[in-house]
N, C-alpha and C positions, 0 to 999 in steps of 0.2 A: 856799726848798724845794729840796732837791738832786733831782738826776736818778734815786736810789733810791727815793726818795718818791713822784715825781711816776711813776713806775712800777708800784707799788704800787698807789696812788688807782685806776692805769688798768686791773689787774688785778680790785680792788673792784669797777668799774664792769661790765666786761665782764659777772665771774660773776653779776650780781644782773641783767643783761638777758637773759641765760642762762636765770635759775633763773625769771624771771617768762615769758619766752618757753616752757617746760619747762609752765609752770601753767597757761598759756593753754592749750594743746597739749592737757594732761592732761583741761582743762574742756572740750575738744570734741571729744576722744574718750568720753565720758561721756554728751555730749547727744546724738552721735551714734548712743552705744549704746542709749540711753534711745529717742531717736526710733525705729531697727531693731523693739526687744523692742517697744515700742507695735504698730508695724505688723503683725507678726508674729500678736502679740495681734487685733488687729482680721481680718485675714485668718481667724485660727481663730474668731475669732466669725460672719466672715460664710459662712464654710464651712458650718459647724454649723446657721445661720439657712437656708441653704440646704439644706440633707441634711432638714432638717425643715419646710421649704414641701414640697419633693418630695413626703417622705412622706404628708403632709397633702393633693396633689392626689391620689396614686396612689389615697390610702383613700378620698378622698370619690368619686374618679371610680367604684369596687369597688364602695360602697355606693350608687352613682345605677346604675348599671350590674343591680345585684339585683331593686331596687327600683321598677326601670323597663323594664325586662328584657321585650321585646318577644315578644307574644303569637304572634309568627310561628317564634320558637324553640320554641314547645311543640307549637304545630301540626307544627316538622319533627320534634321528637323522638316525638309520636304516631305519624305517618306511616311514618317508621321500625322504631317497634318492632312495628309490625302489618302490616307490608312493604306498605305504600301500601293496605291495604284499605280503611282506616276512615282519615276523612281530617278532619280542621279546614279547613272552605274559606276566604278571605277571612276568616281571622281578626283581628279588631280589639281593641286595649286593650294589655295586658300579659300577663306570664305570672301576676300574680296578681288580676289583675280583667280579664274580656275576655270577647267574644263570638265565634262561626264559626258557619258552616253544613256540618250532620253531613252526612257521604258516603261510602256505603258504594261503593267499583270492586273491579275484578276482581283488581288487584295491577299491578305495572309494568308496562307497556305494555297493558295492557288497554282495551279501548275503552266498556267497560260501566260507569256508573257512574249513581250515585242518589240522589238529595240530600231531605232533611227539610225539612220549609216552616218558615219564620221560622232562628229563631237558638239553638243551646246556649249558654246565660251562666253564667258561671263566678266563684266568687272564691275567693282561699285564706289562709292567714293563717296563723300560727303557734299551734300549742297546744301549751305547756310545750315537748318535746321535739321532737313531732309537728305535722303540717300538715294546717291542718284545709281539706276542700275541697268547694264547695257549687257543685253542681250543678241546674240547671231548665231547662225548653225550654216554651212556650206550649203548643205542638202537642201533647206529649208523655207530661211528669211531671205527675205531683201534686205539687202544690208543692216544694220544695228535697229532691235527694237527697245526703246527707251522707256525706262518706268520708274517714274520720281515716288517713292515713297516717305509720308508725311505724316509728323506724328500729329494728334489730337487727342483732344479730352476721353474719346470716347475710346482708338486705341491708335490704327496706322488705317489711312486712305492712300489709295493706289492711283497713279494718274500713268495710265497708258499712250504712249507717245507716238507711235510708227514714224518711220523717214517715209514712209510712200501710203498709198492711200489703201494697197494690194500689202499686206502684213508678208504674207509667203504661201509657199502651197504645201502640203503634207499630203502624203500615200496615204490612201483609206484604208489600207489593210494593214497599218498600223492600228487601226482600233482592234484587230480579233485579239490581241493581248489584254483585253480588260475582258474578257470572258464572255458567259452567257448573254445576251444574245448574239455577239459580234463575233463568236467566234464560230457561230452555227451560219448565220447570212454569210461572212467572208466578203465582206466588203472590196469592190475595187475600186481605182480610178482617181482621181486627185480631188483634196480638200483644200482650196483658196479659202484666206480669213483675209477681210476689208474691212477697214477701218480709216476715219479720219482721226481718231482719240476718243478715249473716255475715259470715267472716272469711278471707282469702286470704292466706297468709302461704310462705312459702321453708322447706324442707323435704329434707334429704337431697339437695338439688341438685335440686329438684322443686317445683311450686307445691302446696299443701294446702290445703283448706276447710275449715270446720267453718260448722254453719247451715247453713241451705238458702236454694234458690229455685226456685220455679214458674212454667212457661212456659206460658200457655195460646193456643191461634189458636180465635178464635169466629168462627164462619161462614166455615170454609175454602172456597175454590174455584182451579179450578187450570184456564188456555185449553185444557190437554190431553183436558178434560170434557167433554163437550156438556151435564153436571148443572150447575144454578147453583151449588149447594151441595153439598163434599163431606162437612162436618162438621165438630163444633169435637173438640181434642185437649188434654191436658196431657201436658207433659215435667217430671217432678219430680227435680231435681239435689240431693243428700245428699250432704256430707264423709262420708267414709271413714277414718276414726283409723289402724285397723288397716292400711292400703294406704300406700305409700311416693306422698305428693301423690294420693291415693286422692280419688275421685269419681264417687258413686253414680249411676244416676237409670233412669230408667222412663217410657216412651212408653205412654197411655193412650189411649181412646176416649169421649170424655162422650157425644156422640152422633151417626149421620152413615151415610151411606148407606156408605163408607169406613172401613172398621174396621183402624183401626194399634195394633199393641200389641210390646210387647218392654221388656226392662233391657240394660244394660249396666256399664262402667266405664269411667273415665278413671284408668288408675295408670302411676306412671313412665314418663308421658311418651306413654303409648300408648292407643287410643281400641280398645275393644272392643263390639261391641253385637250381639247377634241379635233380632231382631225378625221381621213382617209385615204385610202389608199384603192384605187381604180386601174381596170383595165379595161381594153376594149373586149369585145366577144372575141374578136380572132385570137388575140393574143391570153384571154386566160388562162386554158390549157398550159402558156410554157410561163406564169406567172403562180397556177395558185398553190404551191408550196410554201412561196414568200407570201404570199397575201394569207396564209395560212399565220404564218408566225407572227405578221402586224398587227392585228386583230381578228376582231371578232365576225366572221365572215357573212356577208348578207348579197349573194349572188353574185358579180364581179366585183365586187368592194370588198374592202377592211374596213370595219370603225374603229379609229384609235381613240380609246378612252384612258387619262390616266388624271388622279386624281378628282 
């Protein structure tokens, strides 16, 4: 074999360590790329397995969160919206099963306040759109008072329900917890609320009624007396269509040594009422302390003027 040949042969040899070197090369940039695209892969899946546990705690935490939703939140948003008058004491449960003890004080920083024996129980629940919510007190109601709340355009309408036509009776000396005047009269004797239903609903930027309800106090008495008894009264409250959040009502006398009488209105936000308050001659002497504090005194009468 000449030295052209044997030249040749060593050129064959070369290219073909070349071109299989070149193949190798090719096949492990391929598993490499293969391996890469894999991972890549895996990383978007466990991204995504992530982004969807998240979501899955944030919702259930939302939904334990509603569902569990602690009865000390409704007690602050009562307190609030009735600037501490009317209060949920130690309230227990949740916001939609729970129990408090009612309290009427004078408002923030007030030192007066007055609490109902045993406990308000509560529960609510959803109906269709609306929230339906059941109220009873031992001390109190006749059995369960029902109040469907409804939403609307304008915000929530309240539809008050009673089982009986006699809501319940409440101690009048519950009221000397909202302070001045009630804590100076000292109200006694019992407050019946009657109702057949009615309905409070958002109105022109205004609350409205329709239905009624009747307030009666039987066997009033007041320490300002030296009388045991000054009388039992009814206050009768009537929606007002025509009035913008319009509410009628009328202070009567059923019977009582103390004779109150007068109407007024509740519209647009403003309380109007003229009334008085009378006694007989025998009886003013052990009456005009309180005739003293109800108005404006014009011989055995009070004029009650407000607004």
């Amino acid at each position: 074999m000449n030295r052209f040949s044997a030249s040749r042969l060593g050129l064959t040899a070369l290219r073909r360590k070349g071109l299989n070197r070149a193949a190798h090369s090719m096949a492990g940039a391929s598993r490499f790329a293969d391996s890469t695209h894999a991972e890549l892969a895996w990383g978007r899946a466990r991204a995504g397995s992530t982004r969807w546990s998240v979501a899955g705690a944030v919702t259930g935490a939302l939904i334990a969160l509603v569902c569990f939703a602690p009865a000390a939140w409704l007690a602050s948003a009562v307190s609030a919206a009735t600037q501490q008058r009317f209060m949920l004491a130690d309230a227990r449960g949740t916001v939609w099963s729970g129990s408090a003890v009612t309290v009427l004080t004078g408002g923030a920083g007030s030192h007066d306040a007055s609490a109902l024996p045993g406990r308000l129980v509560w529960s609510m629940r959803p109906q269709g759109l609306a929230l339906q919510l059941r109220l009873s007190q031992a001390c109190c109601t006749n059995g369960d008072v029902t109040i469907v709340l409804k939403p609307s355009l304008a915000g929530f309408s309240a539809v008050v329900q009673p089982q009986t036509a006699t809501v319940g009776q409440w101690p009048a000396a519950w009221l000397s917890g909202l302070g001045t005047p009630w804590n100076t009269i000292q109200l006694g004797g019992v407050m019946r609320v009657m109702s057949s239903g009615m309905t409070i609903e958002p109105a022109q930027g205004h609350w409205r009624m329709s239905g009624g309800l009747d307030l009666e106090l039987m066997g009033g008495s007041s320490r300002l007396s030296t009388l045991d008894t000054l009388g039992s009264y009814r206050l009768s409250l009537r929606g007002a269509p025509e009035a913008a959040g319009g509410v009628q009502f009328t202070l009567s006398t059923s019977e009582g040594t103390l004779q109150l009488s007068g109407s007024g209105a509740w519209a647009s936000g403003k309380l109007h009422f003229q009334g008085e308050a009378r006694s007989s001659d025998a009886d003013e002497a052990a009456l005009t302390n309180l005739l003293n504090i109800l108005g404006r005194r014009e011989g055995a009468r009070s004029v009650i003027s407000i607004g």
